[in-house]
Backbone as numpy.savetxt, mean C-alpha at the origin, in Angstrom:
# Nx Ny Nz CAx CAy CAz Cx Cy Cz
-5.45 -6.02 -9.80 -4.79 -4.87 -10.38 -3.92 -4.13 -9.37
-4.41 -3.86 -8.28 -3.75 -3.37 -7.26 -2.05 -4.25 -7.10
-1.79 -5.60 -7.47 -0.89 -6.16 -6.73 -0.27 -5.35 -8.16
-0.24 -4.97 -9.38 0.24 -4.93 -10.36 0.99 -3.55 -10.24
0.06 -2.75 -9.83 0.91 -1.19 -9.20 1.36 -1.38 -7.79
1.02 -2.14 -7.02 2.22 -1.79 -5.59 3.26 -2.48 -6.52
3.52 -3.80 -7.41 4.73 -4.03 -7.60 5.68 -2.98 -8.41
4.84 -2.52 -9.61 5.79 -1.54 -10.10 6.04 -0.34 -9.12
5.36 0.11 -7.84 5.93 1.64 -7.54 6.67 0.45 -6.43
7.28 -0.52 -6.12 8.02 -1.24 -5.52 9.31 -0.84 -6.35
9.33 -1.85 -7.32 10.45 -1.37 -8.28 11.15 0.08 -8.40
10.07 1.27 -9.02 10.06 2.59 -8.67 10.78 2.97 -7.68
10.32 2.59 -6.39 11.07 3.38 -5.30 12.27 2.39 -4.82
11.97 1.59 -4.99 13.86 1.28 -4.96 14.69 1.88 -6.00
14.33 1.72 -7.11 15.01 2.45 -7.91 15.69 4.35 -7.68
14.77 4.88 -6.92 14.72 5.72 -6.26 15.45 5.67 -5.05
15.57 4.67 -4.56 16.17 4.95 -2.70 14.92 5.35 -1.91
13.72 5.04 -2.34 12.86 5.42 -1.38 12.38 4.16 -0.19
12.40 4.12 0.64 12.41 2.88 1.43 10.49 3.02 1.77
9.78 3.80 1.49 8.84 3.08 1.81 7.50 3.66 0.52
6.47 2.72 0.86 5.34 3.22 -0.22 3.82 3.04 -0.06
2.94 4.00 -0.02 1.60 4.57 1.14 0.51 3.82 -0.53
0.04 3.07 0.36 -1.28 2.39 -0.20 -2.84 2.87 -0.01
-3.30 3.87 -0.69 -4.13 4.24 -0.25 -5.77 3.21 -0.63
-5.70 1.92 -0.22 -6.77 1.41 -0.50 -8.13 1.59 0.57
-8.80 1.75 0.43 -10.37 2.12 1.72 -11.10 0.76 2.13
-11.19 0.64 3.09 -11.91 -0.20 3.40 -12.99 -0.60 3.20
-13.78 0.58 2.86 -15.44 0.22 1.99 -14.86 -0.17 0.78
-13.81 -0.42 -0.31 -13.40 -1.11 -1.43 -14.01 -2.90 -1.08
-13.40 -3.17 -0.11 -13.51 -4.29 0.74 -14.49 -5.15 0.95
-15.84 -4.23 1.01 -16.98 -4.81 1.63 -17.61 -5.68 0.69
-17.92 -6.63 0.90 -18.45 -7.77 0.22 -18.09 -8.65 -0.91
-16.23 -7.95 -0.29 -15.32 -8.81 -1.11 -15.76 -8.37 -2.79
-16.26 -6.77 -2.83 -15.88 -6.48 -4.18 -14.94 -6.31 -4.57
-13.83 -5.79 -3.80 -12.25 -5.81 -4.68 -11.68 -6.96 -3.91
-11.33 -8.06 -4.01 -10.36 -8.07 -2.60 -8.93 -7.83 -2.87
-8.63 -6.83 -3.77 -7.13 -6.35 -3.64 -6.90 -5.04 -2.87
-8.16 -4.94 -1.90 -8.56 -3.84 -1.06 -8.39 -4.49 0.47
-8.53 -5.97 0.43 -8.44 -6.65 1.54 -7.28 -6.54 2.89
-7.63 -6.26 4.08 -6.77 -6.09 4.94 -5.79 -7.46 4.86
-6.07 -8.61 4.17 -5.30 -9.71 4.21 -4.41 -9.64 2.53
-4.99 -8.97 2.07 -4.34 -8.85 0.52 -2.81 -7.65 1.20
-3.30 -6.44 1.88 -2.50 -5.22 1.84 -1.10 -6.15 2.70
-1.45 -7.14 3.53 -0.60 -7.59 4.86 0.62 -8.52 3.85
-0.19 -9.20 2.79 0.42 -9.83 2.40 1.48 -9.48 1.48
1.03 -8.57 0.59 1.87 -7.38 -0.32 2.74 -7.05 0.46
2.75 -6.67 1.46 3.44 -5.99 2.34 4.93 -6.69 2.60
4.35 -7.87 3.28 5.20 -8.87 3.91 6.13 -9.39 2.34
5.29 -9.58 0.97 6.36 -9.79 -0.22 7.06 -8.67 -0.58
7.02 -7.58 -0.77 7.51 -6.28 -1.20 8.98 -6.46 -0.07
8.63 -6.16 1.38 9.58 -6.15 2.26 10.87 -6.90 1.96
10.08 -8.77 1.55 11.11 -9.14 1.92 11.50 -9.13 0.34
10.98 -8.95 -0.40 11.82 -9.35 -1.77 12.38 -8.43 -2.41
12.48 -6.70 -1.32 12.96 -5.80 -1.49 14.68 -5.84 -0.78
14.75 -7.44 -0.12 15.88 -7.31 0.68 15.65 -6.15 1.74
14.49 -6.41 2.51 13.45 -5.68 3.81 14.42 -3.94 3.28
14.42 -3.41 2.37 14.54 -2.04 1.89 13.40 -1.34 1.89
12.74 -1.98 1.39 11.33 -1.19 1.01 9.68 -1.46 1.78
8.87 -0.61 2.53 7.87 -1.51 2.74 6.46 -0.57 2.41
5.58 -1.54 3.16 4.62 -0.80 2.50 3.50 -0.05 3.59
3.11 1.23 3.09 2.31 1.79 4.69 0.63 1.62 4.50
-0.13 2.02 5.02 -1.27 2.08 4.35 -2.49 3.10 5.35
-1.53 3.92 5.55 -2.11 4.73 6.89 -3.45 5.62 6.29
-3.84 5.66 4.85 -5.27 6.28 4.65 -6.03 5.20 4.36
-6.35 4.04 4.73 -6.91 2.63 5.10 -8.36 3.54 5.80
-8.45 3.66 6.82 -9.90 4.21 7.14 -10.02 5.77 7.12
-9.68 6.62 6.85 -9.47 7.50 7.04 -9.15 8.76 6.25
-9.20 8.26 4.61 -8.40 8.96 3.77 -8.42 10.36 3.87
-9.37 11.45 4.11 -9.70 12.41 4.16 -9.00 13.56 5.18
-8.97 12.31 6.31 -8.49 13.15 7.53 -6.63 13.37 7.47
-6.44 11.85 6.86 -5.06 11.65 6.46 -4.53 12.70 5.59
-5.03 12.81 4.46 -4.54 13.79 3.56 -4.67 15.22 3.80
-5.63 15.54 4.77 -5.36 17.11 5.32 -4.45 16.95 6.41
-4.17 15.65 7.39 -2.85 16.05 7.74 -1.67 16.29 7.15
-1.63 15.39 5.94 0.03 15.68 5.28 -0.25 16.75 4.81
-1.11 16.57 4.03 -0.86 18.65 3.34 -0.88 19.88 3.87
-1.27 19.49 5.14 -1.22 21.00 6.10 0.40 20.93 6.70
């Protein structure tokens, strides 16, 4: 499901001019391969298709990966 929304907010933000797009998947999603569209090898790979099939316009970040909490009181402060 995950590859199904990074592709549409792919679409989205090109459509937009936005060159990039924040994946907030957690790493405990991960563990024991209950999601693996949570997978550090799933996010790398999305990544690397989005980029290039964005004509490298668009990519993908995933900077609340361990951290979500701390991440999001940095941007919002």
């Amino acid at each position: 499901r995950n590859g199904l929304f990074l592709s549409a907010a792919a679409s989205l933000a090109l459509s937009l001019d936005c060159g990039y797009i924040y994946y907030g998947a957690h790493s405990d999603d991960a563990a024991g391969n209950a999601y693996p569209d949570c997978t550090e090898q799933f996010y790398k790979s999305m990544g690397d298709a989005i980029f290039e099939g964005s004509g490298k316009e668009c990519s993908l970040h995933t900077h609340y990966r361990y951290s979500i909490s701390e991440a999001l009181m940095h941007l919002l402060s």
